[in-house]
LUMTIRO-161900 format. One record per residue (C-alpha): residue in one letter; y negated, z, x negated. Coordinates in pm, whole numbers, plus 32768, in hexadecimal, padded with zeros to 4 digits. Each point is the difference from the previous one (the first is absolute). Layout:
N
aYZX ...
// end
This chain:
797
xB291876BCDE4 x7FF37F65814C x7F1480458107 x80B580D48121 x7FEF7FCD818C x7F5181857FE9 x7F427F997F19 x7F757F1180FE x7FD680DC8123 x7F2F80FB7F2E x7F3B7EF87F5C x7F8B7F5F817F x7F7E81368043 x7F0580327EF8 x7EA97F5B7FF1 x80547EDD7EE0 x7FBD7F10812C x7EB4803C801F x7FA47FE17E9B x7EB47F297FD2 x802C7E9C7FAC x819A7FDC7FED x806B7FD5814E x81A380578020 x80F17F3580AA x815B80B78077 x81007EE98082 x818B802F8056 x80F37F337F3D x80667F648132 x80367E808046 x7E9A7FE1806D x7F7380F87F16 x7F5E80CB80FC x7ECF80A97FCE x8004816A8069 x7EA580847F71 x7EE27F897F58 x7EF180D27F7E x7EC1805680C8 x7F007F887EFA x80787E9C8046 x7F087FED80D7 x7EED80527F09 x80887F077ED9 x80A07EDE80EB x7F52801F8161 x813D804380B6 x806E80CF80FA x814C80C37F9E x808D7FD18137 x80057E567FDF x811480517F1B x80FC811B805C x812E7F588049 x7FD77EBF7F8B x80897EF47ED7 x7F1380687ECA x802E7E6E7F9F x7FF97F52814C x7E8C809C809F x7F897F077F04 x7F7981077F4A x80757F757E89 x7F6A7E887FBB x81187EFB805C x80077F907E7A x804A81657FA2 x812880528117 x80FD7F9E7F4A x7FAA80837E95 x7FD8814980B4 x815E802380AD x80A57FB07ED1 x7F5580F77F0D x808681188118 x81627F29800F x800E801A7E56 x7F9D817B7FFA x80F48063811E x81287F277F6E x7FBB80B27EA6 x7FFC8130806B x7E7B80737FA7 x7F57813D8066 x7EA07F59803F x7F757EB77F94 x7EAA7F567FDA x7FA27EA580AE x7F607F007F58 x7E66800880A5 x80187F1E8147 x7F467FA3811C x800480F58159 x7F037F938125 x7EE881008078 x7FB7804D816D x7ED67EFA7FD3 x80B87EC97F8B x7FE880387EA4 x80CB7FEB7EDA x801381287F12 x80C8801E7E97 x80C681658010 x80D880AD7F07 x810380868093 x8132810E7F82 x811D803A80E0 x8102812D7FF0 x81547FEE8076 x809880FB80DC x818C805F7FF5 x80EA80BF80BE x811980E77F85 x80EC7EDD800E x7EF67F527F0F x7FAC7EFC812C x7EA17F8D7FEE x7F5380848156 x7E857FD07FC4 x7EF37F757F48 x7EAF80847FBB x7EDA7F237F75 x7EC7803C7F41 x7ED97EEA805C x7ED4801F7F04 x7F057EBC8043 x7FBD7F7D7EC6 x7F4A7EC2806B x7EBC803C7F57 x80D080467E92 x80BE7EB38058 x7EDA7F318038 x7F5380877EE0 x812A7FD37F23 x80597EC38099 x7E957F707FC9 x7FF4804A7EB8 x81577F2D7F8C x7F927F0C80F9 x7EB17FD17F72 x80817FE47E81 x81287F01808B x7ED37F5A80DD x7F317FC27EE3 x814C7F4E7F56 x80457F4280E4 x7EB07F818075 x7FA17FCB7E75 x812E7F247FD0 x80177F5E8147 x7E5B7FB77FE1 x80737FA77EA7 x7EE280EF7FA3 x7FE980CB7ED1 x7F1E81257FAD x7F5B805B7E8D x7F2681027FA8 x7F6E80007E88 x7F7881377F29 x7EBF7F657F89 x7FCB81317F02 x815E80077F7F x804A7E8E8032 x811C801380C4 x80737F1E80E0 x810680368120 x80B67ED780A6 x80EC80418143 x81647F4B7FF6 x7F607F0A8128 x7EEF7FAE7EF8 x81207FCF7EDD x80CA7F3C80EC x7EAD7F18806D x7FA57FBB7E88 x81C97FE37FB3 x7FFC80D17EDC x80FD80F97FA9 x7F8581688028 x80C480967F09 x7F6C7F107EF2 x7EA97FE4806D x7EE880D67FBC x7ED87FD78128 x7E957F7F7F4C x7EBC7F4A8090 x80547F1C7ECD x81677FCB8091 x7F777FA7814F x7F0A7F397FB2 x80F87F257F15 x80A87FBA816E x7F0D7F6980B8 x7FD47EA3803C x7F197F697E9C x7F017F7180F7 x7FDD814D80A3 x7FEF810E7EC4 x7E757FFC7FF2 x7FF08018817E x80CC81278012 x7F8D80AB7EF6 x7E467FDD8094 x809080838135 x808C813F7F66 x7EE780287F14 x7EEB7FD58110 x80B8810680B0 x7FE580DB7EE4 x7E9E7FEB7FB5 x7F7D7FE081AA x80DB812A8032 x80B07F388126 x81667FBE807E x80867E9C7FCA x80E27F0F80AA x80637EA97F38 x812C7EFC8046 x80657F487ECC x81297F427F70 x811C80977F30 x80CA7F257F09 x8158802A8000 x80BD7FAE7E85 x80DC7EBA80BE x7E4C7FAB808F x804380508142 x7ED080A280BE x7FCC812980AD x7EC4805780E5 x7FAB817C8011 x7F0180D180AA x7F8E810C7F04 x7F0C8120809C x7F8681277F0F x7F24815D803B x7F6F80B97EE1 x7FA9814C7FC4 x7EF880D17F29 x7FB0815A7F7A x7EBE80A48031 x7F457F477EF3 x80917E8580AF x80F97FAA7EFE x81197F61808D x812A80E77FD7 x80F47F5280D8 x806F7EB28091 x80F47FD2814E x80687EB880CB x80FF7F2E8062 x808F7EA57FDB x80987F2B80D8 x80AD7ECB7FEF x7F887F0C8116 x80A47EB57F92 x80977FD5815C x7EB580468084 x7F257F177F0E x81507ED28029 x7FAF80088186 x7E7A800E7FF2 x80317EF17F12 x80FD7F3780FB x7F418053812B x7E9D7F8A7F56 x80B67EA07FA9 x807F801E813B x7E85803480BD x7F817F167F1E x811B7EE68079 x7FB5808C8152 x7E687FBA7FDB x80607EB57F86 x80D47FAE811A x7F10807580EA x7EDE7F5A7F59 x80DB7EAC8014 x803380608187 x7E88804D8065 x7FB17E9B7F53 x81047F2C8083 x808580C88145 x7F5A80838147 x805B81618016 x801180E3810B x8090814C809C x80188077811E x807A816580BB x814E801A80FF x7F207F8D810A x7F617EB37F73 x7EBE80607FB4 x7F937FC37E72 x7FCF81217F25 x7F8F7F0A7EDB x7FA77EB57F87 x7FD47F467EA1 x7EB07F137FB7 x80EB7EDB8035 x8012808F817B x7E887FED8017 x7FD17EEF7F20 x80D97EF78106 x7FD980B9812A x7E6F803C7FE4 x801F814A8070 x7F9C81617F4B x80DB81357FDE x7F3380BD80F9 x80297EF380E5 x819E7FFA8013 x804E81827F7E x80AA809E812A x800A7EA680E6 x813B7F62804C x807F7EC27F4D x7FC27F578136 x7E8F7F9D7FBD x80897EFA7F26 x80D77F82810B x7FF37E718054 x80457FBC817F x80DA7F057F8F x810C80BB7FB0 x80F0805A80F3 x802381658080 x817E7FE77FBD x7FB87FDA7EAB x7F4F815A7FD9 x81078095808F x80E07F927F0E x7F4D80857F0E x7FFA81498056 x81667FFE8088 x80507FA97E7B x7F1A80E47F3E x8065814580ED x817D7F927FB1 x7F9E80517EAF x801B7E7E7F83 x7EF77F277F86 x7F6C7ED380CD x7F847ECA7F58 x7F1D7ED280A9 x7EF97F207FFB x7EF4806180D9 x7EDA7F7C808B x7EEF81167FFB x7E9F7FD48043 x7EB580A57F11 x7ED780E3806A x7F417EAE807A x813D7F8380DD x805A7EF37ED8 x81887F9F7FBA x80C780487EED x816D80187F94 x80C881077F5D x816180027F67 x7FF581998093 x811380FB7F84 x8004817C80A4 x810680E57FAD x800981568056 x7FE281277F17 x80E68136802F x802381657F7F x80F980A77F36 x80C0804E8174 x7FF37E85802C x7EFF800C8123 x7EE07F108018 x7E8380AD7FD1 x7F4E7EC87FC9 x7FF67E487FC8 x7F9F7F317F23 x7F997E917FF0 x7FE47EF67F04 x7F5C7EDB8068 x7FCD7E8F7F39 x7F1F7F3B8058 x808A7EAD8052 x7EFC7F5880A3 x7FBD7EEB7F49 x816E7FD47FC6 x7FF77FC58192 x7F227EF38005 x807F7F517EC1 x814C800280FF x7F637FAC8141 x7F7C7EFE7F03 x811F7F827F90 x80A480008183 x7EF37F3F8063 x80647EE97EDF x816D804D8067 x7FB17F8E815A x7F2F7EE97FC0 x80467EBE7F60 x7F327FA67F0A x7FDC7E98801C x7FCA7FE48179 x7F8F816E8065 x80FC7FF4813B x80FF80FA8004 x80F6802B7ECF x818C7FF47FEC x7FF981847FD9 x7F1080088138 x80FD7F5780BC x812D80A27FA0 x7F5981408083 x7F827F92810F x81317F908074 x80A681647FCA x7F1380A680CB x80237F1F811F x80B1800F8141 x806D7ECA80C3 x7F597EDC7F01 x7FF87EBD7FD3 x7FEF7F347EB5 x7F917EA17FDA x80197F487E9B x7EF37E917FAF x80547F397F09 x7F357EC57F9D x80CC7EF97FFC x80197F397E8F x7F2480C57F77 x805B7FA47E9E x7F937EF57FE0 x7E7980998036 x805680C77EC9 x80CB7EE57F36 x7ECF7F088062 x7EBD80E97FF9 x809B80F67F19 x803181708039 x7E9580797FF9 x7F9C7F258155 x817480658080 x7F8D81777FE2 x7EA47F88807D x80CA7F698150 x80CE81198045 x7ECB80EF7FEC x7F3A7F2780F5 x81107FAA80CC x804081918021 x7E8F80318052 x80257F118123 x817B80B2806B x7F20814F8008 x7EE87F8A80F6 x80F17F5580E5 x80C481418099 x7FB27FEB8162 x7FA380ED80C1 x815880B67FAA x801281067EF4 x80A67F0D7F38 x804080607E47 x7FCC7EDA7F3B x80B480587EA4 x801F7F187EC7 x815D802C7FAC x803E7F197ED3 x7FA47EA67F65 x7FB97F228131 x807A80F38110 x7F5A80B98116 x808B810C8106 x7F67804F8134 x806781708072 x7FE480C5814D x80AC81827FF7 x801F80038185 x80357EC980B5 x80C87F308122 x807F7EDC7F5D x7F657EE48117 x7EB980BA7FE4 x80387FD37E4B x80967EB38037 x7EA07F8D80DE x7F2980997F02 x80B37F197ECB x7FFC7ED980B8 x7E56805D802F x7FF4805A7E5B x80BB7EC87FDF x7F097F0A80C0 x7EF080AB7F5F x80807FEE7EA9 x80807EA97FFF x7EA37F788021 x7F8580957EB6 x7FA37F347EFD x7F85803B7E96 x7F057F6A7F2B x80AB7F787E9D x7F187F437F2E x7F777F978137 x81547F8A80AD x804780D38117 x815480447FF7 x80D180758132 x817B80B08038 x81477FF38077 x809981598059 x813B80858030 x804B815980B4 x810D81198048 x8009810E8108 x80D8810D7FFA x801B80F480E7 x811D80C57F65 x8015817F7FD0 x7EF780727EEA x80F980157EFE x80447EB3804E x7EAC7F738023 x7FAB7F447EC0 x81507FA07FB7 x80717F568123 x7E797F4C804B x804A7F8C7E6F x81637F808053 x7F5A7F378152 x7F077F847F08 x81137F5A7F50 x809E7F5580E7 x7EAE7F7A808F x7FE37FAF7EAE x81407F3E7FC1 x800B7F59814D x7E8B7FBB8006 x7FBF809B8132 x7E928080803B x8069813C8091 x812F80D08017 x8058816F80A6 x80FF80867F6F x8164806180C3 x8139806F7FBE x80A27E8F8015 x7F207F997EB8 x81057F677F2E x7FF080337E8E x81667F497FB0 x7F7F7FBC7E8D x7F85816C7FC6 x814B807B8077 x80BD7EFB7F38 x7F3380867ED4 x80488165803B x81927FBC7FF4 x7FBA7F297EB9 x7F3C811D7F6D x810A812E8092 x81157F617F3C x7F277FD27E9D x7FBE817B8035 x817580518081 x806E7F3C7EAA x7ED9808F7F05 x805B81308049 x816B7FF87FE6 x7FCF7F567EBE x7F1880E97F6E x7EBE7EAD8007 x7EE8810A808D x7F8B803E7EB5 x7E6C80977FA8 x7EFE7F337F29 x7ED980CD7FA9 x7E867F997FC8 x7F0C80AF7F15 x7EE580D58067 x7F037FDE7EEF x7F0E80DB7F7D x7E967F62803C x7F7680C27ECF x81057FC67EFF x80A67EA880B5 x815580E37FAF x813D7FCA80FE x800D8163808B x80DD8004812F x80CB7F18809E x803A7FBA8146 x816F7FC88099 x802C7EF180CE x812A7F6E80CA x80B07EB87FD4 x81447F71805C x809F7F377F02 x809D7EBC80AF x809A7EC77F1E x7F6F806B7F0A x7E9F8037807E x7EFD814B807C x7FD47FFA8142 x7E97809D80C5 x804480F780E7 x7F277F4D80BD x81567F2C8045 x80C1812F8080 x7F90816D8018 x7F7D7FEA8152 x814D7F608070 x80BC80F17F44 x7F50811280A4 x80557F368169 x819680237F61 x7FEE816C7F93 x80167FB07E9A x7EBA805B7F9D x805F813E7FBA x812E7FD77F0F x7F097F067F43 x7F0B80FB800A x80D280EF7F41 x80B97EE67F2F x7E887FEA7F96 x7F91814E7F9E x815780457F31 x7FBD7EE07F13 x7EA380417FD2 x806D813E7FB0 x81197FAB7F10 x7F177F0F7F58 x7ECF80E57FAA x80E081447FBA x7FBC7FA57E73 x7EA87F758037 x7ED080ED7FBD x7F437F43810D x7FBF80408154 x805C7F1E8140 x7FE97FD98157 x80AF7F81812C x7FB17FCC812D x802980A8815D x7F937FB5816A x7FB7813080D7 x814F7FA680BF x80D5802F7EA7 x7F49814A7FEF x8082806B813B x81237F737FFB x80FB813D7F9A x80F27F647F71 x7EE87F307EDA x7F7881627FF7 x813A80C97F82 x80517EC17F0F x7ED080107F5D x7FE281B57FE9 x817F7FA67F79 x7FAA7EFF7ED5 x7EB380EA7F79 x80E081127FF6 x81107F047F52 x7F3B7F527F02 x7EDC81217FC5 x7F0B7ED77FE5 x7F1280928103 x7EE980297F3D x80197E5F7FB2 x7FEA7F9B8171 x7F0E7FA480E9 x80297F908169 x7F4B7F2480A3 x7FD380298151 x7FE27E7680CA x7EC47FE180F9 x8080806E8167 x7F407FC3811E x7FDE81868061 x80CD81387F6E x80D280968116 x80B981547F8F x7EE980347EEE x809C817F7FE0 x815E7F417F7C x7F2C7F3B7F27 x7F3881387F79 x818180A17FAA x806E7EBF7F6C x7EE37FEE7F21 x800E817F7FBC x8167800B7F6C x7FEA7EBB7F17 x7EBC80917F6D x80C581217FCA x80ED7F247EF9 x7EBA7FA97F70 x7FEE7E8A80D0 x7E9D7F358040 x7FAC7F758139 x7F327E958026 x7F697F648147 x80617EAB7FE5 x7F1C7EEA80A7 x7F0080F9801D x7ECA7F6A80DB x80C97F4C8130 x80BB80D980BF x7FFC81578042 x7F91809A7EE2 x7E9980CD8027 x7F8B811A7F30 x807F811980E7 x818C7F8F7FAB x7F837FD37E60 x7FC381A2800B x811E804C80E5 x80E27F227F2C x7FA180777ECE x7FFF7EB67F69 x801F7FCA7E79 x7FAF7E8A800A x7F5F7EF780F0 x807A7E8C7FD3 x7ECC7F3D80BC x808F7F0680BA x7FFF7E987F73 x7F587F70812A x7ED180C47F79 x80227FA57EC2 x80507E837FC3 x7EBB7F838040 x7F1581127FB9 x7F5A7F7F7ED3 x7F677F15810D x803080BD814C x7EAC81177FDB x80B080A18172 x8134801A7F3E x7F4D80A37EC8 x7F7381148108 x8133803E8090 x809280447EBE x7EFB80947F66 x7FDF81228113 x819080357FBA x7FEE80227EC2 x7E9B810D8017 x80F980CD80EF x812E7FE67F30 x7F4E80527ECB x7F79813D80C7 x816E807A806C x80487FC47E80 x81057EE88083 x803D7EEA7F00 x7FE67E7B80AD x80DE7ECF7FAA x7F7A7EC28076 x81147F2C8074 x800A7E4D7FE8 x7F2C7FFB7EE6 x802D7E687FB7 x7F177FB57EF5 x7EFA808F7EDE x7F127FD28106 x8089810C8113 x805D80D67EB6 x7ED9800C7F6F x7F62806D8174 x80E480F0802D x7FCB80C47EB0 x7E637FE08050 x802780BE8134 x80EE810E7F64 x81227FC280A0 x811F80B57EE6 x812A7EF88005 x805A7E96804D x81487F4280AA x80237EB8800B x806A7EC77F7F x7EF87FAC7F24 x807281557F1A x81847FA18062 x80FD7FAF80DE x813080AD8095 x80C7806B7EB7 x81997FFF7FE6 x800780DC7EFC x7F20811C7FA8 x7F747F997E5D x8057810D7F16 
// end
């Protein structure tokens, strides 16, 4: 029977709205759904005023939580479209006057007119939060407790100790993988699953617990039937009747194999840690350091080397280690790098607690947080020190010659780069071979030593360099001169000079000279002074200077002679490779080879000697450079042995020799076989170039040699930058050193450093038994030279 209109107007006029805690809504079936009364207790059970809601949407005064709107509406929509008399909501949400949430039950009646059109609406709130949350708790709990058991993996037991019977969870079924419908729970069924090694453990534990009256906690293994392991975490609580028997056993057990795998992990991993730190604190000097620069810790290495303690340099700024030295630029570098977040690297000067030098190879990089922003530094320092002066050493030897003690080759050459406006002038002693052929080469050494001696005193009062360049010749060097004030200064040296005599088995003998002057550009300098020595030479002149007009007719005539061979050899495929063993000085085994050019003319090898330079002059050097490389190549592509071939520093930066040789590793896959051999240069320009060049053949698994190491520019500092695999000692060095003791040092000190950078040493022109069995007393690893072979053809099988 449907609720009338009358019905309606009677029913707003009795009290039923003021009932105690159900508060009554009365809303139009309009589009709004308009409220047009609300009951006065409202107040009491929601903390609203009645009049906040007379003639407004019931929905839209945010009254009904926004995730319950639309359940609402529709419950109404579904009773009105089937025609119902009254209808019950599902509980939802409705806020209070103070911000709060509440649960109601609510009933709703509709209202019809005589045309059975739906006019009104009358709802019944009841708040039934306190119900919900109690109901709501309680499933929550039980699920809670599911869930947390299975996602802790944790299972709960409890066993009747007077009837003996044991109850197991599904989590604790699950942990031990045994079928619950099969299985009945007992101690001896546990106790068959844990780990062999761990039964007699396990089962002290539970009976101390027993008899002390105490709860336990054990971890122990389980053994799984395929011997897998399991960790668990078993806890257990007793209980007793009045006279202390033990009526009643609860506890869990959980499985903590994740746990146990990374405790197990992470101890390996502290202990590798410990060990890495333990190998840093001996061999590094550690330090850190806050934003600002000031250390927040050091190792003993720190104090050991610097002399000072930790109280001493906690909370002070690197700077107290600071040698004046160094440039202020380079500081700045530093910290424009490490606040960039990149690392710096250098060798520094510093200077200890009692104002003594010493080196470090120094490292600082910052360290950032988890937002990538830097909260402190750190730097690992190597002492290098001695490393230093074993280089400063070895630059000294470098820059002196050892028989005379004037100024070496390599002195000159750099000397010469560094000047600005100089002037060169070369001395030769006129027949001097005949002192050697008729005294022998021990007095001809003794002359040009002497002789030098003399050279040395007699500069003037000029800042003239007196350098022993080679054999019997002598330069005489000024960076910055005017050639009449040079040219007055030579003709003094020479006056002086030419009234030397020395004492030879009591004859005094006397010399002729003949001398150069150049006063060419510096790139020039030795060259063109060498090529005025020749002429002076040829047409005995006693001194030349050299010009422009000089004319070398033969040398010219020889360099068209020599540019059609190589036009000719090339066309006709003659630029072939022979290839010399590199033998092992413990095992006398041929090791490596070395690839060597030749042009093949009538039939015979011809030195490069003959024509490289000139080809280089004709701009064929480089299509016999790579004519070169692909037949060594092709040769050893089926020969388990490596080889090497050698490059200048101009073929390395030279773009064109670079993308040949990236294209044949990548051809032939041989990489790991070759090593090149970078030629003595007088200096390394574009060093970065030579870095990247050196960088992407090590990449295909490639060596790198210094050839003629001991001349030229090679020093210790380019050995580390280079990352050099082998140094071939120069043969200069090394064909007279089982007689020559200066030679021996020299050698000696390369091979201490080499030996330190873990670089292996081939000792190059090794003639005789003699030099061989010198060379393998002072350690050097491998031998060239034609007492263990000459150039090969072929490769032996």
């Amino acid at each position: 029977m449907r609720t009338k209109l009358k019905d309606y107007f009677s029913f707003i006029n009795s009290d039923f709205f003021n009932l105690g805690p159900m508060v009554s809504f009365v809303w139009k079936n309009d589009s709004n759904w308009t409220i047009e009364t609300v009951s006065g207790n409202i107040k009491e059970n929601f903390h609203y005023d009645p009049q906040e809601f007379l003639e407004r949407n019931l929905v839209y005064v945010e009254l009904v939580h926004k995730d319950d709107i639309k359940r609402v509406k529709n419950e109404v929509k579904s009773a009105c479209k089937n025609g119902k008399n009254s209808f019950t909501h599902e509980p939802y949400r409705i806020k209070n006057g103070v911000g709060e949430y509440r649960w109601v039950q609510d009933t709703t009646t509709i209202f019809y007119d005589e045309d059975e059109n739906i006019t009104h609406f009358i709802g019944y709130l009841i708040d039934i939060t306190e119900s919900e949350k109690n109901l709501t708790r309680a499933i929550e709990n039980e699920e809670k407790l599911q869930a947390a058991q299975a996602l802790a993996n944790l299972g709960n037991w409890d066993y009747d100790v007077a009837n003996d019977k044991l109850f197991w969870s599904d989590e604790v079924y699950k942990l031990f993988e045994l079928d619950k419908e099969s299985t009945t729970p007992s101690y001896e069924l546990f106790l068959n699953a844990v780990h062999p090694d761990d039964r007699k453990l396990v089962d002290q534990v539970y009976a101390n617990s027993l008899e002390k009256k105490k709860r336990y906690l054990v971890q122990h293994r389980l053994l799984m039937k395929d011997n897998r392991v399991k960790y668990v975490e078993e806890t257990g609580e007793h209980y007793y009747d009045k006279d202390g028997n033990a009526t009643k056993t609860v506890g869990t057990i959980q499985d903590i194999t994740h746990q146990k795998e990374v405790e197990i992990e992470l101890e390996k991993t502290l202990s590798l840690f410990r060990s890495h730190k333990l190998a840093m604190d001996e061999s590094s000097i550690v330090s850190k350091s806050d934003r600002t620069g000031n250390i927040t810790y050091v190792n003993d290495k720190f104090c050991k080397v610097t002399g000072y303690t930790r109280t001493e340099v906690l909370g002070r700024p690197h700077s107290i280690l600071r040698h004046p030295d160094n440039p202020k630029s380079l500081f700045r570098d530093l910290w424009k790098t490490i606040e960039a977040k990149k690392v710096w690297k250098q060798t520094l000067k510093n200077k200890d607690k009692f104002g003594e030098d010493y080196w470090v190879d120094i490292v600082i990089l910052p360290i950032l947080d988890e937002e990538n922003n830097i909260i402190e530094y750190i730097a690992v320092r190597h002492d290098v020190t001695k490393m230093i002066e074993q280089q400063k050493q070895l630059d000294e030897m470098l820059n002196t010659d050892l028989l005379t003690g004037l100024g070496s080759r390599y002195k000159l050459v750099n000397d010469i780069h560094e000047s600005t406006q100089g002037a060169l002038a070369i001395l030769n002693i006129d027949n001097f071979s005949q002192i050697n052929d008729f005294y022998g080469h021990e007095v001809g050494d003794y002359v040009i030593k002497e002789f030098g001696q003399k050279m040395g005193s007699c500069k003037c009062d000029l800042e003239l360099q007196v350098y022993h360049l080679q054999g019997d010749e002598y330069v005489i060097f000024h960076p910055q001169i005017e050639a009449k004030v040079f040219n007055n200064a030579l003709m003094a040296l020479r006056e002086e000079i030419s009234k030397v005599q020395i004492d030879i088995d009591g004859e005094l003998i006397t010399f002729n000279f003949s001398m150069s002057i150049s006063y060419e550009p510096k790139e020039k300098l030795l060259t063109t002074a060498d090529m005025a020595l020749r002429i002076a030479k040829r047409h005995n002149k006693d001194i030349v200077t050299y010009h422009d007009d000089i004319s070398l007719n033969d040398e010219y005539k020889n360099n068209i002679k020599w540019t059609k061979k190589i036009k000719e050899a090339i066309a006709n495929n003659n630029i072939v490779p022979v290839f010399q063993p590199i033998v092992n000085n413990e095992n006398r085994e041929w090791e490596k080879y070395e690839c060597l050019v030749r042009l093949k003319d009538n039939g015979q090898l011809i030195s490069p000697f003959f024509f490289l330079d000139i080809a280089k002059k004709t701009k064929h050097y480089i299509e016999i450079t790579q004519i070169m490389i692909e037949k060594s190549f092709e040769v050893f592509k089926k020969k388990d042995v490596e080889f090497s071939l050698n490059l200048t520093i101009e073929d390395i930066l030279n773009e064109e020799i670079r993308n040949f040789i990236c294209k044949m590793l990548e051809t032939y896959g041989i990489g790991e076989r070759v090593v090149f051999e970078i030629v003595e240069s007088e200096s390394i320009e574009n060093f970065d170039e030579v870095l990247e060049f050196i960088h992407n053949v090590k990449k295909h698994g490639c060596k790198i040699a210094i050839d003629d190491f001991g001349t030229g520019y090679s020093n210790f500092e380019y050995l580390m930058r280079l990352k050099t695999d082998y140094i071939k000692i120069d043969g200069s060095l090394i064909k007279d050193i089982d007689t020559n003791t200066d030679a021996e040092l020299v050698v000696s000190t390369i091979i201490d450093f080499a030996k330190k950078m873990e670089i292996k040493t081939i000792a190059e022109f090794v003639e005789n038994e003699e030099i061989l069995t010198k060379v393998k007393e002072l350690g050097i690893d491998y031998s060239q030279g034609y007492h263990c072979s000459k150039p090969l053809s072929t490769i032996p099988k």
